[in-house]
C-alpha positions as CSV (number, residue, x, y, z in Angstrom):
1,X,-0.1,6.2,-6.3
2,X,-2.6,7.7,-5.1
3,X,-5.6,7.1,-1.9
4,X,-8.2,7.3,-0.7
5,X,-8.5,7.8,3.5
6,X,-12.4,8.5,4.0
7,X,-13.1,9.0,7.6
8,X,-16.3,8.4,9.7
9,X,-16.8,11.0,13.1
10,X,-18.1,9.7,16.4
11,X,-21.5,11.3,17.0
12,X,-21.3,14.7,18.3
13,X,-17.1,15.2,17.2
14,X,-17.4,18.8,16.9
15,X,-15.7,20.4,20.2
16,X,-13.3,17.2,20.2
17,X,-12.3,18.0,16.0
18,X,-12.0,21.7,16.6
19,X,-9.2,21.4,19.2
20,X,-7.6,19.2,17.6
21,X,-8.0,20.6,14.4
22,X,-5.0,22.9,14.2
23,X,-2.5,19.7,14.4
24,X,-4.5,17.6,11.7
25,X,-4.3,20.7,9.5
26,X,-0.7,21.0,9.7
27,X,-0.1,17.5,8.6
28,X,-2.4,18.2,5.0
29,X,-0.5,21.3,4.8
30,X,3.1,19.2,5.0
31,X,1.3,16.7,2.1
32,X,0.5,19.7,0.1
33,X,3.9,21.5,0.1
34,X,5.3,18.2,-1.0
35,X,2.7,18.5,-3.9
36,X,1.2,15.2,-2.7
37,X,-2.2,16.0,-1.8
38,X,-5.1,15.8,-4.3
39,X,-8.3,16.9,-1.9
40,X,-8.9,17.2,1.5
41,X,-12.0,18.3,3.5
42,X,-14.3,18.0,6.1
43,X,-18.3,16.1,5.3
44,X,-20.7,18.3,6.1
45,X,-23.7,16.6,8.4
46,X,-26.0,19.2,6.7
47,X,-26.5,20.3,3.4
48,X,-24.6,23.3,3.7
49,X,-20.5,24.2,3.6
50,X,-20.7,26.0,6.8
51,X,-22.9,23.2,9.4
52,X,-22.7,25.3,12.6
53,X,-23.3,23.1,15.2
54,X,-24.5,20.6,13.0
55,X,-21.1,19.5,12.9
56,X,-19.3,16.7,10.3
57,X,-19.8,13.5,9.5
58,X,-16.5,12.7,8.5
59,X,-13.6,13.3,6.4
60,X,-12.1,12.6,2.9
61,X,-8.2,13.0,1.8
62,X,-6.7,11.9,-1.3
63,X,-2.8,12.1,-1.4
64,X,-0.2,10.2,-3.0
65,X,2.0,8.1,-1.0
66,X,4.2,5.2,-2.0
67,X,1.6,2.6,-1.1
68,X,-1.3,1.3,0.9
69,X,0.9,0.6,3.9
70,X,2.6,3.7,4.0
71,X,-1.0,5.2,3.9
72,X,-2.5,3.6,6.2
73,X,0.1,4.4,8.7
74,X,-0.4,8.4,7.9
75,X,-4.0,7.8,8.3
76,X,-3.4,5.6,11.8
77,X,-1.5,8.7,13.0
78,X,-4.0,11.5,12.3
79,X,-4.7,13.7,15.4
80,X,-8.0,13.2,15.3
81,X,-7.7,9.8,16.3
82,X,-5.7,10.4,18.9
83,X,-8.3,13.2,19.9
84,X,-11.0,10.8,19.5
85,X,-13.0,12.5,16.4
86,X,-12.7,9.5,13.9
87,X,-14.7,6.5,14.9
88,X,-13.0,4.8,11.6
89,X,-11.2,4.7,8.6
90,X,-10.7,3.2,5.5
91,X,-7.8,3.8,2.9
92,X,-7.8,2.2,-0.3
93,X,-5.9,3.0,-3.4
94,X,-7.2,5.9,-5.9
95,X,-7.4,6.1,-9.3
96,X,-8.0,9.4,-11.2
97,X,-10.0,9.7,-14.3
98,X,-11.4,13.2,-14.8
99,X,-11.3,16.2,-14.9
């Protein structure tokens, strides 16, 4: 099934989610070779894709796993945790409609 892991940053994240950015990247990367992710990506804290120093707000992924407990432990285990980026997260199950 899939879920939902939307991901809110402590305030000014952005030096603290750039270093650890190359680890968190390499764990989407391992969900999307095993054809398990569905969207990933950074929330802007400006209306535009590229914030500068504006920074992020936050994060959304939606991957498959083979339930809520086995997501929330990916999610619990993100770098940016450890790194101190996320102030919080919530994973909840996923249902696709469209496209």
């Amino acid at each position: 099934m899939l879920y939902m892991i939307y991901s809110t940053d402590v305030e000014n994240s952005l030096e603290k989610r750039m270093n650890a950015r190359p680890a968190h990247l390499e764990r989407l990367t391992e969900l999307k070779e095993q054809n398990r992710l569905f969207a990933a990506g950074p929330l802007p804290a400006v209306d535009d894709e590229n914030p500068g120093e504006a920074g992020f707000t936050g994060s959304l992924v939606i991957a498959e796993f083979p339930s809520l407990e086995e997501a929330q432990s990916w999610a619990n285990a993100d770098p940016y945790i450890e790194a101190g980026v996320y102030a919080s997260s919530v994973v909840k199950p996923y249902k696709k409609v469209l496209p």
